[in-house]
PLY file of the C-alpha trace (Angstrom):
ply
format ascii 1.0
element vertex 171
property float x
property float y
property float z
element edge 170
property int vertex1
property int vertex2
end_header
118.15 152.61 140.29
117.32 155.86 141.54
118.49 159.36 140.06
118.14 162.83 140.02
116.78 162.62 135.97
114.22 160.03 137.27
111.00 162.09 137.01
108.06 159.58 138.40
104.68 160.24 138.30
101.44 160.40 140.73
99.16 157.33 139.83
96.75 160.32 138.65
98.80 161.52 135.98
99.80 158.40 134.89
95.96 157.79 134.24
95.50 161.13 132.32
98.32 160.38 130.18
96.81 156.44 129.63
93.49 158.25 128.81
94.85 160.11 125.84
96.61 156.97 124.25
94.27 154.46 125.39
90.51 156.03 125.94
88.58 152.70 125.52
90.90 150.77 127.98
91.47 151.89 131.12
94.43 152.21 133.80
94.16 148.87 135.92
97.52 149.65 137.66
101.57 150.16 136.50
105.02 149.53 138.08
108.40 151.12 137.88
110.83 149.52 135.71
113.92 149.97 137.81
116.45 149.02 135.76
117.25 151.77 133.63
119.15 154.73 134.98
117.97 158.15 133.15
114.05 157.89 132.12
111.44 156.87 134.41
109.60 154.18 132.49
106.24 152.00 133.93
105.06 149.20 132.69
101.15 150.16 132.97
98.48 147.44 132.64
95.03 148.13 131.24
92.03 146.98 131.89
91.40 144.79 128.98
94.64 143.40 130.20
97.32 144.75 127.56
100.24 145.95 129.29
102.22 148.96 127.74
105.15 150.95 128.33
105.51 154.54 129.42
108.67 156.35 129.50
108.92 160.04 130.86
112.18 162.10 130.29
113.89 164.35 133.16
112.32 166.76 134.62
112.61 170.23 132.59
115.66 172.10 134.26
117.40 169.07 135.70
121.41 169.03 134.47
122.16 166.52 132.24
124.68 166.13 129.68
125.05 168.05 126.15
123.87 165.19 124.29
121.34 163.96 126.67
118.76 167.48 126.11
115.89 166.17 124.80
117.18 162.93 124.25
113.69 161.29 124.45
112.45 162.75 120.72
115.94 161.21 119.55
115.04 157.98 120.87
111.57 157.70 119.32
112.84 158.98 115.83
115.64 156.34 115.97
113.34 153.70 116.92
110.94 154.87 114.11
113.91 154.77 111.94
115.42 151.21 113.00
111.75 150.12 112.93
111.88 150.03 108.85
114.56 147.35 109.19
112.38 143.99 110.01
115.62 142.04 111.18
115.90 145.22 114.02
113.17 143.76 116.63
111.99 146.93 117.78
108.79 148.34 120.06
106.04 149.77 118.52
105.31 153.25 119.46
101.95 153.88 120.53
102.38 157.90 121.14
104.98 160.36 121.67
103.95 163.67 123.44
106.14 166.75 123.72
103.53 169.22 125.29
103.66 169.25 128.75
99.74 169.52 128.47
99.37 166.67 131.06
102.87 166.01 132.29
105.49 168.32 133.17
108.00 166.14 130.61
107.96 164.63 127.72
106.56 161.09 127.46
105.94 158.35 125.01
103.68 154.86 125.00
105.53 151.75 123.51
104.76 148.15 123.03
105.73 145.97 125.93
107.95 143.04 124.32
108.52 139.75 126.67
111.43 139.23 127.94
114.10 140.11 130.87
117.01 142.01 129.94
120.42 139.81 129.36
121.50 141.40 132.55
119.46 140.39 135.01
119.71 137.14 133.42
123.00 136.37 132.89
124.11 134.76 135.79
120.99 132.49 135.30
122.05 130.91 131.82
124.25 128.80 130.84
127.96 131.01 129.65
127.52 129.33 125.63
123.81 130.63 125.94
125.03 134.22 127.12
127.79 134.19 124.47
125.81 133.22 121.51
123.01 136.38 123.16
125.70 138.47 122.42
126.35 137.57 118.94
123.06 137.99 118.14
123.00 141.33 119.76
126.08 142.03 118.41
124.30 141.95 114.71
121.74 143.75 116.02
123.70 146.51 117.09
125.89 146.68 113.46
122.18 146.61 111.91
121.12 149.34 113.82
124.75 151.52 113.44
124.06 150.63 108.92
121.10 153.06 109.38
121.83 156.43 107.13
119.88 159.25 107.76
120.35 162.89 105.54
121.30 164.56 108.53
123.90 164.30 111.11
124.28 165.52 114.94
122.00 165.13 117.37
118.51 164.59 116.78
116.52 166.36 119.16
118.72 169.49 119.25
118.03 171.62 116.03
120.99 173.49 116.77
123.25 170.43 116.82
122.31 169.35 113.51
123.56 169.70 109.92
122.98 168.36 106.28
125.05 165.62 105.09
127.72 167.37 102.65
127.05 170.66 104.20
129.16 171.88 106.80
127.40 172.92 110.35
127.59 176.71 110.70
126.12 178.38 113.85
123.96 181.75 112.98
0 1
1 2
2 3
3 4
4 5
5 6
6 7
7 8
8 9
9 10
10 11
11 12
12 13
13 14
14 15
15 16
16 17
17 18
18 19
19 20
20 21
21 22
22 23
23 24
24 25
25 26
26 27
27 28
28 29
29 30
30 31
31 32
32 33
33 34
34 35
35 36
36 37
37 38
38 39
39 40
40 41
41 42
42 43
43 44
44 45
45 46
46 47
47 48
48 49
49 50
50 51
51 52
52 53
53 54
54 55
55 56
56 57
57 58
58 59
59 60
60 61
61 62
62 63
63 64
64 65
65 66
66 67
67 68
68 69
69 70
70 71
71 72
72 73
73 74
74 75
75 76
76 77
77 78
78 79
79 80
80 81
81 82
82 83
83 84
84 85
85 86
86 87
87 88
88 89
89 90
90 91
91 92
92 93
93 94
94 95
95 96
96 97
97 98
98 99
99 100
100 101
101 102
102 103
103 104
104 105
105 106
106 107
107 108
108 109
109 110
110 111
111 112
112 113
113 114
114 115
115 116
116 117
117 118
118 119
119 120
120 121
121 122
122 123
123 124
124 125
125 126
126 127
127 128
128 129
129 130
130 131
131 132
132 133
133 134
134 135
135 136
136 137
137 138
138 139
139 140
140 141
141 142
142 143
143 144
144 145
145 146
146 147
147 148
148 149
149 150
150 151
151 152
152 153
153 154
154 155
155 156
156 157
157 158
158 159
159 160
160 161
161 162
162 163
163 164
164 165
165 166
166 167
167 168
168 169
169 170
């Protein structure tokens, strides 16, 4: 899927940013993960042979929705959080980097997990196999919406944000 919040990356900064997460393992090559539809993610492959995942938000400046600024920090402090539950099967992350010191966007390294997405599978499987998929992912998902957290609004936008029991004033 191509987009205008797709930001990829030269094969050279892609190494730089390997370099600071992995320094004893070196870029071997990566691919683009087409599937998704905002982030540009790669799945990189190392030279010892461990394959990773990088993920690099929008380009600074591009329009995206209220609740999509800075969406990438939300992500990795709601996998962090779902990441305490061990019934959530969730990615390690390996580094998050807000900086721009190498990239012009925010980034973050994750575990690669195997697998293909029920998508692209779907029309593969058996229609029991898919349905009992989506029960499980069903429990996921209620799982994942039990998580409490002492503040509510948007996660990566300070100014979006307020203490439980407290209202949200502006000033």
């Amino acid at each position: 899927m191509e987009s205008l919040t797709k930001n990829k990356q030269s094969r050279e900064t892609i190494r730089k940013i390997a370099d600071k997460y992995f320094p004893y393992d070196p870029l071997k090559d990566y691919e683009e993960l087409t599937e998704g539809y905002f982030n540009v993610a790669y799945e990189v492959a190392l030279e010892s042979g461990r394959r990773v995942i990088l993920k690099v938000a929008p380009p600074e400046g591009v329009p995206v929705m209220s609740y999509e600024k800075n969406i990438m920090f939300a992500e990795v402090e709601a996998m962090k959080m779902a990441a305490a539950d061990p019934l959530i099967p969730v990615p390690e992350i390996y580094g998050y980097d807000d900086s721009r010191s190498i990239c012009s966007s925010f980034y973050f390294f994750m575990e690669k997990r195997r697998g293909n997405s029920l998508y692209s599978q779907s029309q593969k499987l058996p229609e029991e196999t898919v349905h009992a998929l989506m029960r499980e992912t069903g429990a996921i998902n209620r799982r994942i919406n039990e998580i409490t957290c002492s503040r509510f609004g948007l996660p990566g936008q300070t100014e979006a944000r307020g203490m439980r029991g407290i209202p949200f004033l502006k000033g």
